[in-house]
N, C-alpha and C positions, 0 to 999 in steps of 0.2 A: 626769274633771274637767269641769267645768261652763264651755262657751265666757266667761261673764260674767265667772270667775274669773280666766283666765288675765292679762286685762289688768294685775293687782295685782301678779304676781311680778315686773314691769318699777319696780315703786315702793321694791323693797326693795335693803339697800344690799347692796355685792357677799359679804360674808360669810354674811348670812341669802340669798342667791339660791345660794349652795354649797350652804348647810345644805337646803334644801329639795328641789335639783335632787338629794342625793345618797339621797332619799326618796322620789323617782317613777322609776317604769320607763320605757321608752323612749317607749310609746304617749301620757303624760303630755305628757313632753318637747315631744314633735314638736306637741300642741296650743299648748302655750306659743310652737313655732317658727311654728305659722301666723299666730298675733296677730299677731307682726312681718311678716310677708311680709304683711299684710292690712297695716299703717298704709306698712310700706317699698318695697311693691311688690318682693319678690325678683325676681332672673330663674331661670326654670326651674333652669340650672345650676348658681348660687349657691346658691340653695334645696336641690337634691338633693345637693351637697357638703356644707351644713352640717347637714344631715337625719342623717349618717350619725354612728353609734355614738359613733363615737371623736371626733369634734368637737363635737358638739351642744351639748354644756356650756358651751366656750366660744365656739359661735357666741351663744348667746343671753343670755349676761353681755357678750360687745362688742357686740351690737344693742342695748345698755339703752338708753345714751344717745340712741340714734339715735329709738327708738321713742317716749320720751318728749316728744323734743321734736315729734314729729309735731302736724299743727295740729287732728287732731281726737282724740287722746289724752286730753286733760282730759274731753271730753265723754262718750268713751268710761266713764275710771274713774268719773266720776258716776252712769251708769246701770247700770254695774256693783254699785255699791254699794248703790244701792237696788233693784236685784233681791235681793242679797244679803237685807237686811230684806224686801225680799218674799216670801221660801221662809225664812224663820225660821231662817237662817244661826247657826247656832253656833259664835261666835267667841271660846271658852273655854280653845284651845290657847295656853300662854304661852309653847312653843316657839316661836314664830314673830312676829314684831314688826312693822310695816312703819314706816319712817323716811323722813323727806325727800330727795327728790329732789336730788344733788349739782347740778341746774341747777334752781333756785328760780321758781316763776312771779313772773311780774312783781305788782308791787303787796303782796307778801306783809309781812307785820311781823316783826322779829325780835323780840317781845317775845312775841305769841303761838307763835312758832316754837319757842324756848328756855322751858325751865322748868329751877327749879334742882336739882329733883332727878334730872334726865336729864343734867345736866353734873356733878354729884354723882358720880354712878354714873361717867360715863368719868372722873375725876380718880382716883374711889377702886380702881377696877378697874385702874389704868394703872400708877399710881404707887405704890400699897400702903405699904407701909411706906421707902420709899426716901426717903431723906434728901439734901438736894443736897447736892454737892462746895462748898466755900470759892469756889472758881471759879463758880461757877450762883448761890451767896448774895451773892456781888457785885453778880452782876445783875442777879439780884432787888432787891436793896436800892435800886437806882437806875433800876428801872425806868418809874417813873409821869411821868419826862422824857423819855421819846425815850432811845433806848439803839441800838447797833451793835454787834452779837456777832460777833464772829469766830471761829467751832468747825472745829477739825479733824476729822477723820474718826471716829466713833466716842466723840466728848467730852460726850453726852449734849443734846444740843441740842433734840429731842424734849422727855427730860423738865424742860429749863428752860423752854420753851414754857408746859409744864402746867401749872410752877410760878408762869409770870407770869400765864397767864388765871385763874389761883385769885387771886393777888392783887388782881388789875386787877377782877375782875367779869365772868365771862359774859356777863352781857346787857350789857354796854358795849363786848365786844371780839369781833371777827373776825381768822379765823387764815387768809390766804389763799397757794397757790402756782400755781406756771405748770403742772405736773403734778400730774394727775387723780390717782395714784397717792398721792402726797402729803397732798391732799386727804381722799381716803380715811382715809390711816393717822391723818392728826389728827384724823377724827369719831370715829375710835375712843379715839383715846390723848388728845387735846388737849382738844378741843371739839367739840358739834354744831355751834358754830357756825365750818363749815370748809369754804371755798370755791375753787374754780381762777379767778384770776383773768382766765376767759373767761366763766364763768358769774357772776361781779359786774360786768361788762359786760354782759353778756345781760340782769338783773333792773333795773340802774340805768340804761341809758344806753342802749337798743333803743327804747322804749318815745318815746323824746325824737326819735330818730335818722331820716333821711330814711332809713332801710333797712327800717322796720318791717312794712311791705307785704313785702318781698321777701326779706326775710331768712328762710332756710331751714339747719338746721347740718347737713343729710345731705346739702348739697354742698361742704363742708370740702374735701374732693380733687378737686376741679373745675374749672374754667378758664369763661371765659366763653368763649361761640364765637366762632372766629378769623373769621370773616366779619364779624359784627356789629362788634367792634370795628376792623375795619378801617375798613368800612363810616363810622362814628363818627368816627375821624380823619383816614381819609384816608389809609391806610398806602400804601406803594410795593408792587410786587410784589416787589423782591428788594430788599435792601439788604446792601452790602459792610462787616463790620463788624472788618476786617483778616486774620484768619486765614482764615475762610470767608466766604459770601456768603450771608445766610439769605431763605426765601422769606415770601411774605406772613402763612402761621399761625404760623411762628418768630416773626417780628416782634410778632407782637401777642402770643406767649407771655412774649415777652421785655417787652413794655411791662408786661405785668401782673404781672411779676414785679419789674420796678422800681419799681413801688403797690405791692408787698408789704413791697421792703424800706424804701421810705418811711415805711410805717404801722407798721414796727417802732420806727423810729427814734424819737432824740429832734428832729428835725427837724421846722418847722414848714410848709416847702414839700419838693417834689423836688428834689433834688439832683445835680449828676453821680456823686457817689460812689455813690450807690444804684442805679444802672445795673451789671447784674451784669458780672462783672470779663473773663469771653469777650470782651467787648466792648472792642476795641484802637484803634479807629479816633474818633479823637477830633469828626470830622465825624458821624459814627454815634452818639456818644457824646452830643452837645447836642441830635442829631433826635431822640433815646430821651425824652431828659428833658424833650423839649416836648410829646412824646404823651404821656407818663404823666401829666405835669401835665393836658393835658387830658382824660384818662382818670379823674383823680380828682375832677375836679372835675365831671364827667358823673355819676360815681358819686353825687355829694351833690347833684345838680343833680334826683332824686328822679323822672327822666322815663327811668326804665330799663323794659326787658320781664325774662322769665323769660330772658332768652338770657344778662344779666349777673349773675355769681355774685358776689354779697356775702357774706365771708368775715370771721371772726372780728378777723383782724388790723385790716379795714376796720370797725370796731364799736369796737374798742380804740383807732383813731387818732382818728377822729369825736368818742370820751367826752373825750382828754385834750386836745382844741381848743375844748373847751369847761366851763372852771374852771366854772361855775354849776351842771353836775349833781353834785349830791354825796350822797355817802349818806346816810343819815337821821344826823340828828344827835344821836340814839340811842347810836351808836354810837362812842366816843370814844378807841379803841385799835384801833389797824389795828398787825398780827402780819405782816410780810412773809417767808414761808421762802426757802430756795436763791436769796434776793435777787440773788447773782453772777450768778444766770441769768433776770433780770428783763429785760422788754425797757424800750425805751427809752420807747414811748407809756406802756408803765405805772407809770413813774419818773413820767414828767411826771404822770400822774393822783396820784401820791403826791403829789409838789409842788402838784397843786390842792387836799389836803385838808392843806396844813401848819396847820391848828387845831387837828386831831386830835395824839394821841401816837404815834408810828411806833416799831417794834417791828424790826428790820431785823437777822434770821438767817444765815447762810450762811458760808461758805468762800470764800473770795476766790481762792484758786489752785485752785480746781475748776467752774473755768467752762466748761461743756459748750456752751452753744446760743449762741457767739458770732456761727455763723454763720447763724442766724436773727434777729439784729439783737440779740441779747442785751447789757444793758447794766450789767458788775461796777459793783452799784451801793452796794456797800460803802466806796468811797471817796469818795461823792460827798453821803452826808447829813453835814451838822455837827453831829452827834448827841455824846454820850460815848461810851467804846466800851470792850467789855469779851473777852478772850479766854477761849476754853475750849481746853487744850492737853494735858488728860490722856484719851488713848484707852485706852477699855477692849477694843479688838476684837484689839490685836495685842500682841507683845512687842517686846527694844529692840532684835533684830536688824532690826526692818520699820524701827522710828523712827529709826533710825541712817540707814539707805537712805533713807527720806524726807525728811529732815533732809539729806541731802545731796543730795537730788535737786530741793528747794524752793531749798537754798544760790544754784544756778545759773540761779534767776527772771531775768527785768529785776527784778521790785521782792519779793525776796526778803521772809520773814516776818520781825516785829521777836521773836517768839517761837519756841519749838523744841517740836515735839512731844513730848511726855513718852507711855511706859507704863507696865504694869500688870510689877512684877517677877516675882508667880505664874505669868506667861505665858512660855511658849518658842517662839518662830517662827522660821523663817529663811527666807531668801530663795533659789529653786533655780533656774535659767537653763536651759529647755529648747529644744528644735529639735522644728520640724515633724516632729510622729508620732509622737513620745515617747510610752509610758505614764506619765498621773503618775500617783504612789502612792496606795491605797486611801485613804487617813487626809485625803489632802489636803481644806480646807475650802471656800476659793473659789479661782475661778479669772478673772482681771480681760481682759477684751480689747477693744483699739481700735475692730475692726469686725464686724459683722453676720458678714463670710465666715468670720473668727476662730473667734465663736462655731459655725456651723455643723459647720467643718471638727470643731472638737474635740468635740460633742458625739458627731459622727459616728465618730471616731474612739474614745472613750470605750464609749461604745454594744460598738463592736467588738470589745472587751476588757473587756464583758462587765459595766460600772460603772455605778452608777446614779447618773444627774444630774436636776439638776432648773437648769433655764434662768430668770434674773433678768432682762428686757430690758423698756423703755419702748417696743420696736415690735412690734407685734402680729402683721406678718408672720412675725419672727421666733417668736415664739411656735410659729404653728401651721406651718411649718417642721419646727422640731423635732420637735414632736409629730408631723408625719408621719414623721420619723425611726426614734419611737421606735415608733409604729406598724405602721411596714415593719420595723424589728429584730425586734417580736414575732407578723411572720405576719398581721397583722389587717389590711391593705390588700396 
């Protein structure tokens, strides 16, 4: 493979980056893994862990993002390409595609972005001959006003999606979620035009933002240094904050973590309640919420070094204090998915575009990331509002159980889940270390150790699993699991 190439295979989206990764041999691979160590600076370690056989794959589909956003990436693919046209590249195979970037440069157009026969293709590819449920036709039918769906698990909420961007107009509508995952599955099934809305922050409201010099997204899991921000307020060395006594890097981990949950919120200052909850001592409790105030307002005050990490949430609180950035006005249907897990900044930024028509998807009693400032924002637009109650994934023993386990909400449903009567399922109640049965389909669990233990234990008795999770640890975890089960580590 030719070093000028390798930069490309970071621009394709993650299905075409399978299809190609499962067409090059390992010496391939590891040049596509140098590019990234060359824009991300690997450390030796990291490097020789993700070098190896069995992970390589998915080190270099979770470095996409990272590599792309690099600040000399674009300059990169540019002379890539025209090397390309300099050695008479024949680019004749129609196996291989390359698509947009799930994080958009800035300045970009959705009208040159979108064409209709590439949104053609994912509508006719997705959807085929399926006809919507009377449930999804209601939807539809009311949908060019602002609409509030509430879908159960399994009630086709996907393909009402596809069916409202068909109606509404691609080039008029963006389908956006808080997971990247998401995202993904509606470039394929919904629309190209399908964004996380971290990266409609990134293309809209970076560019305006006193962060733009310094915003970097490969320090996502970073803190800014405890000295510096001490340094900046003035922290104590030890402060009593009732149960313990934390020292100076605590302190200032703790201030930035109460900018974190400020910049979720729907709040338009700091707050005491955004002061994380370890925090007992109510004198500790108003000294927290004066340095974070002035910790955010240092933040926007645009006199920062590389020592202060500027973070996604701080990008997302900045856009929705500021009603005047808005999207092109191109675009006139904003698609919100798993809205219950919408944060609170990004409610407000919906409240700044209320000219547009709002499209508001999700599950109201499957609110996951509340405790990321996430705000069930299913109750809170004045939209119409339409349900989807017939799951196709299980039968009525599951509906039954859910339907009585929804009974006992605070604000139980005003509707009941309905099934599919072709379907048989029941519900089994096991104990730690049980075998479950060959046939079983999925398996749902609270926490990360949950899932380890049972893969581990699965593995043992000889089953093949294959692991669903939104954290990537977990991911490759497992797979060293399965790794060590088959001898190969």
């Amino acid at each position: 493979m030719k070093s000028d190439i390798a930069p490309l295979f970071y621009l394709l989206e993650k299905p075409n980056k399978e299809l190609v990764l499962s067409r090059l041999n390992h010496d391939k691979k590891l040049e596509i893994l140098n590019c990234a160590s060359h824009f991300l600076v690997l450390e030796n370690g990291v490097y020789e862990h993700c070098s190896k056989e069995v992970y390589i794959d998915d080190a270099l589909i979770a470095y996409s993002d990272l590599v792309c956003f690099s600040p000399n990436f674009k300059s990169k693919i540019e002379s890539s390409i025209v090397s390309l046209f300099d050695s008479d590249f024949n680019n004749n195979d129609s196996n291989f595609k390359i698509f947009d970037k799930s994080i958009e440069p800035q300045n970009f157009s959705y009208k040159n972005k979108l064409n209709k026969e590439s949104n053609y293709n994912v509508r006719r590819n997705f959807l085929g001959k399926k006809k919507p449920s009377k449930e999804q036709q209601s939807a539809i039918d009311i949908c060019e006003n602002g609409l509030v769906v509430n879908s159960f698990a399994g009630t086709g909420k996907t393909v009402l999606a596809s069916y409202i961007v068909e109606k509404l107009g691609h080039d008029k509508t963006i389908y956006t979620s808080f997971l990247k995952e998401n995202s993904i599955e509606a470039k394929e099934r919904v629309t190209k035009n399908s964004f996380t809305q971290d990266s409609l922050a990134y293309c809209h409201a970076l560019e305006k933002s006193p962060f733009k010099s310094n915003f970097n997204p490969k320090n996502q899991n970073k803190k800014s240094e405890s000295n510096s921000v001490q340094m900046i307020l003035g922290l104590p060395r030890k402060l009593d904050i009732g149960k313990n006594t934390l020292k100076s890097y605590a302190i200032s981990s703790i201030v930035q973590d109460t900018v974190a949950n400020f910049c979720n919120s729907i709040d338009d200052i700091v707050l005491p309640r955004h002061v994380p909850i370890q925090v007992s001592n109510d004198k500790s409790i108003e000294l927290i919420t004066g340095w974070a105030r002035n910790y955010w307002d240092f933040l926007l005050s645009n006199s920062r070094d590389n020592k202060h990490v500027i973070k996604f949430h701080h990008l997302m609180k900045f856009w929705s204090l500021r009603p005047d950035i808005q999207l092109p006005q191109e675009i006139s249907n904003i698609i919100i998915d798993e809205a219950q897990d919408t944060n609170g900044a990004f409610y407000q930024i919906l409240k700044n575009h209320s000219d547009r028509n709002i499209i508001v998807i999700g599950d109201r009693h499957q609110q996951l990331f509340k405790w990321r400032g996430a705000v069930n924002t299913m109750s809170l637009f004045d939209l119409p509002r339409q349900s989807l109650t017939l799951s196709r994934r299980f039968g009525e023993e599951i509906a039954i159980g859910a339907n009585k386990l929804l009974s006992l909400h605070s604000e139980p449903p005003e509707n009941k889940i309905r099934s599919l009567d072709n379907i048989k399922s029941e519900i089994i109640f096991y104990q730690d270390g049980d075998v479950f049965p060959e046939h079983i389909g999925a398996i749902l669990t609270r926490t990360r150790a949950e899932i380890i233990s049972i893969a581990k234990n699965e593995l043992e008795n000889g089953h093949a699993i294959s692991v669903k999770t939104e954290f990537n640890s977990v991911k490759y975890l497992c797979r060293n699991i399965v790794a060590l089960a088959n001898g190969k580590i």
